[in-house]
Each structure stands twice: as structure tokens, then as C-alpha cells.
TITIVO-163467 format. One record per residue (C-alpha): x, y, z. Coordinates in steps of 0.05 Angstrom, whole numbers, plus 32768, in hexadecimal, padded with zeros to 4 digits. Layout:
REM residues N
XYZ ...
END
This chain:
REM residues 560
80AD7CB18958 80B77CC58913 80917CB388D6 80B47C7288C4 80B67C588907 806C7C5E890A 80617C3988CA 80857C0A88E5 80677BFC8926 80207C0288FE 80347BDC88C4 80487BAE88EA 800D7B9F891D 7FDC7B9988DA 800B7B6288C5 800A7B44890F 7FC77B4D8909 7FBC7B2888C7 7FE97AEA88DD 7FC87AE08916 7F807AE388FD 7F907AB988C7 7FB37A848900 7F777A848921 7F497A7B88E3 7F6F7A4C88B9 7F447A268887 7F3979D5889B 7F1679BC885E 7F0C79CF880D 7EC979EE8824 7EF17A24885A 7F287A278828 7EEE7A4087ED 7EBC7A638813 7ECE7A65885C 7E977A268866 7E5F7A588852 7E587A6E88A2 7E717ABB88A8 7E3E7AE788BF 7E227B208890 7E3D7B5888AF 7E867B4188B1 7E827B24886C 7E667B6A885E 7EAC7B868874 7EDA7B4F8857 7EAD7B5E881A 7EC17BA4881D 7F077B9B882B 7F0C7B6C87EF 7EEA7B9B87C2 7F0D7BDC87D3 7F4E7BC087BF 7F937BF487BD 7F727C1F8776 7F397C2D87AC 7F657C4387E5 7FA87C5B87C3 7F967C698777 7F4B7C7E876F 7F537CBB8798 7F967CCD876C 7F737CBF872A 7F3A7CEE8745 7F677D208760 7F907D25870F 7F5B7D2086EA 7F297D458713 7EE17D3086F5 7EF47CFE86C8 7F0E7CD28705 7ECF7CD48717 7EC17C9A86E2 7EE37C678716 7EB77C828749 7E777C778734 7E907C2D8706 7EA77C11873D 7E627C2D876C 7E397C1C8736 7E517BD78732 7E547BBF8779 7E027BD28774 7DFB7BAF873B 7E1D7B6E8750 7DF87B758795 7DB47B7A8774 7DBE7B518733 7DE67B20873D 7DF77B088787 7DBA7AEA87A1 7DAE7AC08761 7DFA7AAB8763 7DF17A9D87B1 7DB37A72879D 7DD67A4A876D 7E047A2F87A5 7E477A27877C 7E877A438794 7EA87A678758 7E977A8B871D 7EAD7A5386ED 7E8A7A278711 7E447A4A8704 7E677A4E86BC 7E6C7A0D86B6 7E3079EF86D1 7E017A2286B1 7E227A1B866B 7E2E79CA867E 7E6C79CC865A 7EAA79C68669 7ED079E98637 7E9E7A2D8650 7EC17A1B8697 7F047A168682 7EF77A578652 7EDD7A7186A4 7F177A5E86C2 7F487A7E8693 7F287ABF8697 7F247ABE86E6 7F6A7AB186DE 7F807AE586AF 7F517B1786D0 7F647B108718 7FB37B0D870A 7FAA7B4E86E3 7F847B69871D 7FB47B4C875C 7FE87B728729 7FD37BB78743 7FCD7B9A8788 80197B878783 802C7BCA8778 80027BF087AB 802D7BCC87DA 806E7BDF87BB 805D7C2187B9 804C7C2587FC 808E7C038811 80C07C2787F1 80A07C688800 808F7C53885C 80BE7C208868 80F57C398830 80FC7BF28817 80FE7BE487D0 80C27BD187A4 80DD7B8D879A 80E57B8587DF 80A67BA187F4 80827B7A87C4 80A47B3887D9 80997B4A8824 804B7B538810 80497B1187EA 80637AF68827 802E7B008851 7FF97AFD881F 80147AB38812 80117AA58862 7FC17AB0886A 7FAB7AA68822 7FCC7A608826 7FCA7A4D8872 7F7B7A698874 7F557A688837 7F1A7A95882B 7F127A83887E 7F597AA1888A 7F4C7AD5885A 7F067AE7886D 7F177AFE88B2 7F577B1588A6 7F387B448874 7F037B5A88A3 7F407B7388D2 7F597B9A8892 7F247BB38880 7F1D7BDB88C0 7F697BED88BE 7F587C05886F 7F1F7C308886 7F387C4E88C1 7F847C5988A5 7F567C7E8868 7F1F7CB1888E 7F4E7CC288CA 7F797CF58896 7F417D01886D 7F1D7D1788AB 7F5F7D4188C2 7F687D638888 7F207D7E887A 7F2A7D9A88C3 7F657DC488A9 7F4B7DDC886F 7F047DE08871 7EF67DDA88C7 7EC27D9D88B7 7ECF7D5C88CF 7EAC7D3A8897 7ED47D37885A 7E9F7D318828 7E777D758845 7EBC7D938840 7EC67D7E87FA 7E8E7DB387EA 7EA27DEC8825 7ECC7E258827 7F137E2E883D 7F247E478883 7F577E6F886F 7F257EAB8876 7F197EB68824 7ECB7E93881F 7EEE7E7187E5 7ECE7E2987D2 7EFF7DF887DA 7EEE7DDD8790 7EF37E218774 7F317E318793 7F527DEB876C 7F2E7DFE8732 7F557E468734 7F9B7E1E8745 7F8A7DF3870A 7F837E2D86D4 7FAF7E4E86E8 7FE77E1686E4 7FC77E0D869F 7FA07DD186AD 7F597DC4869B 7F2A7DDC86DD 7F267DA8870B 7ED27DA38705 7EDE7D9886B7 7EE37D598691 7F187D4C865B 7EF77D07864A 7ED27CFA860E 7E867CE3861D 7E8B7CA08602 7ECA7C968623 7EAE7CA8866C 7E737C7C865D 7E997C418645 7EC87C3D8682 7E8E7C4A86AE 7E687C0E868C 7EA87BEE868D 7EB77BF186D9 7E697BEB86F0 7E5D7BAB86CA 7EA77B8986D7 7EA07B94871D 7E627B648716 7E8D7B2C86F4 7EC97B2C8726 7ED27AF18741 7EF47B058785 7EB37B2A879C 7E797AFA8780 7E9E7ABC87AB 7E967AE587E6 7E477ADB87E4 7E577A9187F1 7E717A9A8832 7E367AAC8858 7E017A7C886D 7DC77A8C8841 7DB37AAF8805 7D857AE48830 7DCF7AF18856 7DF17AFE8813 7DC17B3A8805 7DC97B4F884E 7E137B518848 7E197B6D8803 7DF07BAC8825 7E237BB28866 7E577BA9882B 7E407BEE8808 7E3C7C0E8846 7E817C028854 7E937C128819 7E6F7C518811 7E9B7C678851 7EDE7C6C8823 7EB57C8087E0 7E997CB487F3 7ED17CCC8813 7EF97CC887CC 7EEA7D0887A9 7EFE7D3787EC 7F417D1087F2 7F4F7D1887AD 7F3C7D6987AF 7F607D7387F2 7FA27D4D87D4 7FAC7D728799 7F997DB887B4 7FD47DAF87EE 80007D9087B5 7FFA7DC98786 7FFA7DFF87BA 80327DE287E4 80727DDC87AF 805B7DEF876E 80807E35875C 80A77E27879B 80F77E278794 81127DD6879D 81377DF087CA 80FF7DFF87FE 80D17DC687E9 80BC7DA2882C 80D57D628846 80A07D2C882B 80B57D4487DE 80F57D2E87F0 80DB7CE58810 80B07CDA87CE 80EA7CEF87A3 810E7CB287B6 80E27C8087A6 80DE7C9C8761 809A7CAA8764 809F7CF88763 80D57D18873D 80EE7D628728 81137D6E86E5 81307DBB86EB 81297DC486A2 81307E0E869C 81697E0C86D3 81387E458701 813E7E138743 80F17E228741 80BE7DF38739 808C7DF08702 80517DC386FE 802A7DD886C0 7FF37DBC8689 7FF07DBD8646 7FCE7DFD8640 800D7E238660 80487E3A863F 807E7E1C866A 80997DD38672 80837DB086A9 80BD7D9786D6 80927D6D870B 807C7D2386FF 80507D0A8739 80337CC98731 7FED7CC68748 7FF17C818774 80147CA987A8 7FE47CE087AF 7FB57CC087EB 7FF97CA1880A 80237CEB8809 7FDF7D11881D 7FEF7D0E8863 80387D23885D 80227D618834 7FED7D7A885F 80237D6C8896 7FFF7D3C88CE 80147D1888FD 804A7CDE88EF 80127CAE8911 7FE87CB888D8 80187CB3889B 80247C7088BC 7FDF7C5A88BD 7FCF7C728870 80067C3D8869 7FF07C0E888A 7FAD7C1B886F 7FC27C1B8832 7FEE7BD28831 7FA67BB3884E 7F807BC98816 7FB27BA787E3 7FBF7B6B880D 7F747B5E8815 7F5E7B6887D1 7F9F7B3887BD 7F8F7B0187EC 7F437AF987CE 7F617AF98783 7F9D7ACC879B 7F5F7A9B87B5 7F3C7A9F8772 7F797A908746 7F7B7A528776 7F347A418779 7F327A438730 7F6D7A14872B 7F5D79DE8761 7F1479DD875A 7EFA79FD8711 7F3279D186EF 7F4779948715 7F0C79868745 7ED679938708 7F01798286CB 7F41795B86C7 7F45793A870C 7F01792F871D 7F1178F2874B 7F44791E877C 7F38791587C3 7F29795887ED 7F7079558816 7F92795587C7 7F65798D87B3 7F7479B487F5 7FC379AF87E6 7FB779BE8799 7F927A0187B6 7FCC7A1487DE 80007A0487AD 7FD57A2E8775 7FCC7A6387A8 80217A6787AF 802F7A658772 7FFF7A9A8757 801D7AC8879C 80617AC98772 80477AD8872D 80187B0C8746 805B7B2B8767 807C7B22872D 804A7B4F8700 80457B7F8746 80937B978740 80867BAE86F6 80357BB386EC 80217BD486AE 80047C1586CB 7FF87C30870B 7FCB7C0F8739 7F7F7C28872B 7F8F7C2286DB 7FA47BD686E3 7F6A7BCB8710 7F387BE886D3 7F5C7BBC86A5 7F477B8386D2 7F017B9B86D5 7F017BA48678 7F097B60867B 7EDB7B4B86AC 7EA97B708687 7EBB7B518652 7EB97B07865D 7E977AF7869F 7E657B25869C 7E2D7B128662 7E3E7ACC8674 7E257AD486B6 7DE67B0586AD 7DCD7ADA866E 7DD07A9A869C 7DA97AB686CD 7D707ADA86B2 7D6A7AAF8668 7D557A62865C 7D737A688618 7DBB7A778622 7DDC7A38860D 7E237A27860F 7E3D7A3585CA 7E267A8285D2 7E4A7A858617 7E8C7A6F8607 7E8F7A8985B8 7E7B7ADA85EB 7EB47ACF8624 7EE27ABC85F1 7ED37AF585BD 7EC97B2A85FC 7F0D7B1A861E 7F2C7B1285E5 7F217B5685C4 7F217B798600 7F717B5E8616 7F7E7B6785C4 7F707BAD85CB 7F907BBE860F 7FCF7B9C85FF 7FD37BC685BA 7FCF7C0085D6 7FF37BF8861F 802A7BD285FF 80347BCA85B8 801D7C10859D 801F7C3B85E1 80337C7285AC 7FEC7C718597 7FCA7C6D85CC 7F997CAA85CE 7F577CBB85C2 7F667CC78573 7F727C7B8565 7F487C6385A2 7F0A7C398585 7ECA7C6A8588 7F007C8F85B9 7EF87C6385E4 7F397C548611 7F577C158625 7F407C248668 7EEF7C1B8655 7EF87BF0861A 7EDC7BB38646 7E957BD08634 7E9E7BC385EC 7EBA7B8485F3 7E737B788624 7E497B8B85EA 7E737B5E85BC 7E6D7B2585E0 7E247B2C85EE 7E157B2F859F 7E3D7AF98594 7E1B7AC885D3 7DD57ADD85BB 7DEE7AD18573 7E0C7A898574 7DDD7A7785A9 7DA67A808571 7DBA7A5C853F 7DD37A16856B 7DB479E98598 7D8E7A0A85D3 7D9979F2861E 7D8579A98636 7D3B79B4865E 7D6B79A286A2 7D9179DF869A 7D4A7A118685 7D2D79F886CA 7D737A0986EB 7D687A4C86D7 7D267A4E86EF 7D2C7A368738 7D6C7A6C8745 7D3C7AA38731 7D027A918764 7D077AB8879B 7D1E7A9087E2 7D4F7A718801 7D5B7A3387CC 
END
């Protein structure tokens, strides 16, 4: 069979797949619908977890951003690492202990307020619909490129089945059926990885062939070699960062600490059984993470040295077949400016004009076409790669919904609606936010791992101080909670949208804030809303005694 009959056939199993989990696991109450009744067993939460987490920047983008910007990629890396660790040690088990099901919920109830549960809700909102955004795309991308379809088709199509087992199963549905993708994810994601180190370096572990030689017979390092193809092209060396300091810090920060205030992952510590399985399955979680992370960097290195060796300074005319494939979708394109029929990819420290505009998000997708495997295995990235979006969509999708039925009817305007109402106000959120996210997934502003780290700047930014003062201070009282999201979220978005949309002219390290980009500004807005929650919580009213012996009993170790 050829390659699109392949992707086919696996693309669509993993959706037969899907549907039918989600069939058999469809939610029966508000308490399957929001955490999948609090039964699933640590180990599979651990891999619905994962799957959740490593969304489509994980599988399709992070490896592209590492494999363009060499070391400085490395700053999504170690963020997003970082923060999984961070929101495993720091803030799960005490979240898990306070028994609530959503962020704005602990919001709300720690702050007892209202308005700081509303101000919750808003920025789960905005947050997760910026993040399902990048999501939206992944699956257009991989759409037009396998299945030749459209992105607006592709992205409807994925909608489309995201809508079936969000709605129809809830976190259940979702749970499970994201345990099935997550083993599609990993497996569509090492099996090339694993291939190609065999061709170019003869081990079958990518990330010892990320530091071995080549097996064409030189004893050149396969690093070395990229960092010659990379000078010589008149790009920086690969090993060498082009990122200011405080800029690789800040989006680092940025990513670690937003990863702890993301509402998708923190629910999924609610649907285990007890707070000692939360900490159990946020351990299998970094394990199965670890599988795809540290696989990354060699991806990356092994992509780009086959790009750049296999059509630049080659004649169009003899470029191979997957150029042309990735041409049509629009995502790769040649511009014969000198009229030579030859192409030229070059950096800014050459002397010619670069002809060849490769966007990154297809790098992990077109890596098996260039290193020429079998059509089997272009067909699984695919499908590999539509499970990682779909998964990571479904748990936002649930959020936006959660947030809505729960957060701001159940808790705040509708307080008296029965649990059948709230149910079909879940599922009717849950729709509705499945065509908006589609809507921002046909024209996203970025590519994929970019909109994710917007997503994570705001996080960051709002979510995260709110949550870590509530936990481990008696004095944070409501008035320095709300008056920090607000200023956090609020700068942070201010500053992305100036210089994404309004003033994309400027938008480079010489007008960047400390030169800091709009990428890792989500740290400053942190800091900012920190100063201004200890600040106003100073100088007004501290927290009723009820809520400084709340604080206390989630800290003491056990079960609670």
C-alpha cells in the first residue's frame, strides 16, 4: 500500500478506537462527567495524564522548534520538564487533598469569594481556548499533509470526533480514550526515532545516537557534523544559542511554573481514588513522559541533518518526492529568486537570499518521508500525531465545560440546578467550545508549540500565585488574590497581543521588555501579580479563622 492508504487504514483504527472506548466508558453522572467518579487506577491515569500533557507542541512542534533553533529550543524542553515536577511535587497532593474538582473551585473556596471564582473561571477559559488553539491546528496540519484534505476540513473532521467522546463520555470517556492515545502517541513517535538512529548512527536508542558518530565510515559526531552544515549555510552552529539570558530564563520560568497552573492536568489528580494514588500516578506520568522527552533533542538533530543534506544546493528539479507532498499543503515552499533552478537555504550570516521557507510544525511529521521509511510508518507518525492533539483538546474542551456548568452555574448563578440540568449544561458548554476552538484552529496565531507557550504566559500569570499562596500561606486573603490574577493576566495578554498583533513590526528583542519575548513574558506577569497579592493583601482585611485552619488541614500529611 502506499503512504496515504496507510494513513488511512491507521488513522482510521485510532478513531475506531477512540469511539468505541469512549461508547463503552460514557460518563452516567456530573461526578463521571468531572472526574471520571474519582475510580481510575494510578497507572492508567498515569498514561491518560501523559497523553493529556504531551499535547501536538510535544509530539509535532517541540522537536521542530528544537531542530531551528538548535539550543535555544531547548528552553521548551526543560519548561515544560521542569514544570510537570513541579506541579507533581508542589502542588498535586495538596490539591488532591482539598477534594474539589476544578481549579476555580479551589479559587473560590480558598479566597471565599466569588468574584476570585468568576476572575478563575475566566482565566481557565481564556487559557485553555488559547491552548486547544494550537491543538486545532496540529490536526489540520496533519490532514492536509496524510489524508490531502484541507485544513478546514481536517479541523472540522477532528472537532468531530473530539465532540463525540468529550460530550458522550466526560473525563470517563476521555480518560480511557486518552489512555488508548496515549499508546498510539508514543509508539507512532519512538518507532521512526528508533529507525532512523539505526540508519545513521547503527544504535537503536535514539538518545545514545543523539551523541554517536555517523555510519557513513567518517568517525564524525553526529552534532558536529549539523554544526558544520549549519556554518556553512551561514547559520549560527547548531550547539550555540542566539537567545538572550534573560530571555531563555524567562520562558523557562514561564513554561515550568504555567505548566503548574493548567487546569487540564491538575483535574486529572481527581480522578484517582486517593491522594497517596495521585502521587503514584503523577510518577508513572513522568515516566511516560520521559519516553517522548527524551527522545526530543535526537529527532530534532536527525530531522534537520537529513533536511539540509537531502535538497539544499540540490537542483528543484531532482528534489525527492516528499518535497513535493509538503509543497502542497503550503507548508514548504521554494522561491527561485536568482532564476539558478538550485536551491538555497541560507542564514543571515551568508551572502545569498534564501529561497526555502519550511515551517517547523512539519518537521517530526515529514521526518519519516525524508529519511525514506516505510509508508507504514509515515502513517503511524500521523496517526500519532492526530492522538496527541485530540487528547490534549478533549481535556481542555472538558475544562472550558467544567468551568461553565460547575464554576459558574452550579457555584454562582444557579446554585439550585439539579444534577441531570448541570449534566446537559456540561455537554452543551463542551459543543459549543468544540466549534470555537475550531474556529481559532483554521487560523491560530502561530504555529503550534508558540500558541501552546502563550497558553502557558498566562497560566503563569494568573493561576499560578493564586494557587501556591493558598496553599502554603494563612494570610492570603481575597482582595490580594483577585487584585494578582487580574493584574498578571492582564499584562501578560496586553503585551502578547501588542506585539503578535498590533505591532508585529516590533516585535524583537530591541523593544522586548528587559528582552524578554512574548513567548516568556508570563514570568513577569508571575512576579507582578505576586507583588501585587502580597501588597493589597497587607493592607485589607486578613482571612476569616475558617479559612487559616483550611489551609492548615490540606498541608498535614495523610489521606484527608
Amino acid at each position: 500500500m502506499n503512504v496515504q492508504a496507510w494513513t488511512f487504514v491507521l488513522v482510521g483504527l485510532s478513531f475506531a478506537l477512540y469511539i468505541g472506548v469512549a461508547i463503552w466508558s460514557r460518563a452516567g453522572s456530573t461526578k463521571e462527567f468531572y472526574v471520571a467518579g474519582g475510580r481510575v487506577h494510578p497507572v492508567l491515569n498515569g498514561m491518560a495524564t501523559a497523553a493529556d500533557w504531551m499535547s501536538a507542541a510535544s509530539f509535532i512542534s517541540m522537536a521542530g522548534l528544537i531542530a531551528f533553533m538548535g539550543r535555544d529550543g531547548s528552553v521548551y524542553l526543560l519548561g515544560w520538564t521542569g514544570g510537570y515536577v513541579l506541579l507533581a511535587l508542589l502542588l498535586a497532593p495538596y490539591l488532591r487533598k482539598f477534594g474539589k474538582f476544578t481549579v476555580p473551585d479551589f479559587v473560590g473556596d480558598r479566597y471565599y469569594s466569588q468574584t476570585a471564582r468568576f476572575v478563575a473561571v475566566l482565566c481557565a477559559i481564556f487559557v485553555s481556548f488559547t491552548y486547544v488553539a494550537g491543538q486545532m491546528r496540529g490536526v489540520g496540519i496533519v490532514f492536509s499533509r496524510f489524508l490531502e484534505i484541507d485544513i478546514v476540513p481536517g479541523v472540522l473532521i477532528g472537532m468531530g470526533i473530539v465532540f463525540f467522546y468529550a460530550v458522550l463520555g466526560g473525563m470517563r470517556g476521555i480518560t480511557y480514550t486518552q489512555v488508548a492515545q496515549y499508546c498510539v502517541l508514543i509508539f507512532a513517535y519512538l518507532v521512526p526515532a528508533i529507525f532512523i538512529s539505526l540508519l545513521m548512527t547503527g544504535n537503536v536508542i535514539p538518545q545514545i545516537g543523539f551523541g554517536s558518530t555517523l555510519v557513513d565510515g567518517s568517525g564524525t559526531y553526529l552534532l558536529d557534523k549539523l554544526d558544520g552544515l549549519s556554518t556553512d549555510l551561514g547559520f549560527a552552529a547548531y550547539t550555540d544559542g542566539q537567545r538572550g539570558v534573560m530571555d531563555v530564563f524567562a520562558i523557562t520560568a514561564a513554561l515550568m511554573v504555567g505548566t503548574a497552573g493548567l487546569p487540564h492536568v491538575i483535574v486529572r489528580f481527581y480522578t484517582v481514588p486517593r491522594m497517596r494514588d495521585a502521587r503514584t500516578s503523577a510518577g508513572w506520568a513522568l515516566v511516560f513522559i520521559a519516553l517522548l522527552y527524551t527522545s526530543a533533542p535526537a529527532v530534532a538533530a536527525f530531522a534537520r541533518t537529513n533536511l539540509l543534506t537531502t535538497i539544499v544546493d540540490r537542483p528543484y528539479s531532482e528534489v525527492p518526492g516528499w518535497f513535493k507532498n509538503w509543497e502542497q499543503t503550503g507548508l514548504i515552499e521554494f522561491h527561485d529568486k536568482n532564476g539558478d533552478g538550485v536551491i538555497q537555504y541560507v542564514g543571515p550570516a551568508s551572502d545569498l537570499e534564501n529561497e526555502l521557507t519550511i515551517d517547523r510544525d512539519i518537521m517530526v511529521l515529514a521526518n519519516p518521508e525524508i529519511a525514506n521509511l516505510p509508508g507504514w510508518v509515515i502513517g503511524l507518525v500521523a496517526a500519532g500525531g492526530l492522538a496527541a492533539a485530540l487528547s490534549t483538546a478533549a481535556g481542555l474542551l472538558l475544562v472550558i465545560s467544567t468551568a461553565v456548568a460547575r464554576d459558574l452555574l452550579k457555584k454562582g448563578f444557579m446554585p439550585e440546578i439539579s444534577e441531570k440540568r448541570e449534566l446537559l449544561t456540561a455537554r452543551i458548554t463542551a459543543g459549543v467550545a468544540v466549534v470555537i476552538a475550531g474556529y481559532f484552529g483554521i487560523d491560530p496565531p502561530g504555529f503550534v508549540a508558540q500558541v501552546v507557550a502563550f497558553a502557558f504566559g498566562l497560566a503563569a500569570a494568573s493561576f499560578f500565585p493564586a494557587i501556591i499562596l493558598g496553599i502554603f500561606t494563612k494570610w492570603m486573603n481575597r482582595d490580594g488574590a483577585v487584585s494578582g490574577m487580574i493584574t498578571g493576566i492582564v499584562f501578560t495578554a496586553c503585551y502578547i497581543i501588542f506585539f503578535k498583533f498590533v505591532r508585529p513590526d516590533l516585535n524583537s528583542s530591541e523593544y522586548w521588555l528587559f528582552g524578554i519575548s512574548p513567548e516568556g513574558i508570563g514570568a513577569i506577569g508571575m512576579i507582578l501579580n505576586f507583588i501585587v497579592a502580597i501588597t493589597v493583601s497587607r493592607f485589607t482585611p486578613p482571612p476569616p479563622a475558617s479559612i487559616r485552619a483550611l489551609v492548615d488541614r490540606i498541608r498535614v500529611p495523610g489521606e484527608g
